[in-house]
N, C-alpha and C positions, 0 to 999 in steps of 0.2 A: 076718164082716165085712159083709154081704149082708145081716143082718137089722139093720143101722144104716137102711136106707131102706125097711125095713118099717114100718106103722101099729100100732099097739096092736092092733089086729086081723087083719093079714095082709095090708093091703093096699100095692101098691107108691106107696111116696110122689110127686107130681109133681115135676118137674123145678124150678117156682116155691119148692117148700121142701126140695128135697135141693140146689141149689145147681150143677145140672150143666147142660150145654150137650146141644142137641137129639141130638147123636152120643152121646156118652156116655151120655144117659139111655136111649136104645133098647140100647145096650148091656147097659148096667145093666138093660133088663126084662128083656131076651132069658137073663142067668146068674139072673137071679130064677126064671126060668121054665122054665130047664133044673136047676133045685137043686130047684126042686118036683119035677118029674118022678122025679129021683135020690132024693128021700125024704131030702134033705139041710136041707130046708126046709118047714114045715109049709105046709098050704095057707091053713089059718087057725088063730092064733095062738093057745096054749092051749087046743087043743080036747083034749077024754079027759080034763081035770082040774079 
């Protein structure tokens, strides 16, 4: 669900095109940022392929 507000390349999308309010998107970076950590999430998109 978390790599919906990812870029084609890994990066966290703004707030102006994922559609969320300044709480929510700190939200949203902060389980982005804990999913990378956890290997849940690459750091960048398609890398190794």
């Amino acid at each position: 669900a978390l790599g919906r507000f990812l870029t084609d390349r890994g990066k966290i999308l703004p707030s102006r095109l994922s559609g969320m309010c300044a709480r929510h998107q700190r939200q949203l970076s902060t389980a982005i940022k804990r999913a990378r950590q956890l290997a849940m999430l690459p750091y960048i998109k398609g890398y190794g392929q």
